[in-house]
C-alpha positions in Angstrom: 160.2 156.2 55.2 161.6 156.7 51.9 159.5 157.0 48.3 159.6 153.4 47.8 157.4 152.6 51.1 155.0 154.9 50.0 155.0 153.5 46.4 154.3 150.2 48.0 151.5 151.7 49.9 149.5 153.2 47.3 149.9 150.2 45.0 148.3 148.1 48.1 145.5 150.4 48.6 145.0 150.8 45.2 144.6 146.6 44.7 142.8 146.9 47.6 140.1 149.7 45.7 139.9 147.4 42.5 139.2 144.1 44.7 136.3 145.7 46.2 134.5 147.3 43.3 135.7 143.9 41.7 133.2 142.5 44.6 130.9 145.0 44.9 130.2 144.7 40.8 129.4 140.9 41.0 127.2 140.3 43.3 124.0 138.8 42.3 121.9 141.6 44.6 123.3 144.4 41.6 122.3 142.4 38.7 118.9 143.8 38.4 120.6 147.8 39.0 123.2 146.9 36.2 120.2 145.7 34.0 117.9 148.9 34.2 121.2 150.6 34.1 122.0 148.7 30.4 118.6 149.8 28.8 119.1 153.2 29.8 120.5 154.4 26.4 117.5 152.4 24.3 114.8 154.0 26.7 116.6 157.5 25.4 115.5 156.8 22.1 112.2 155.6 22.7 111.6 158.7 24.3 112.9 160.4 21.7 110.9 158.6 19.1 107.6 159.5 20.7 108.4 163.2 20.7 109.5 163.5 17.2 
């Protein structure tokens, strides 16, 4: 086993990584995580608002 085979190793495992948070991302079941997860940063500065 020389460099190259472990080169080609890490590059498949590593296309194999991406693919599955490629899949995990876009499935319809997240969609309404990813949401809440989008109006994080606005429900920061409504919090803030109030405060001030």
């Amino acid at each position: 086993m020389d460099i190259n085979d472990l080169r080609s190793a890490v590059t498949v495992v590593s296309l194999a990584l991406f693919l599955g948070v490629a899949a995990w991302t876009w499935q319809r079941s997240r969609k309404s995580d990813f949401d809440e997860a989008a109006r994080l940063p606005f429900a920061d500065e409504d919090q803030r608002g109030e405060q001030a």
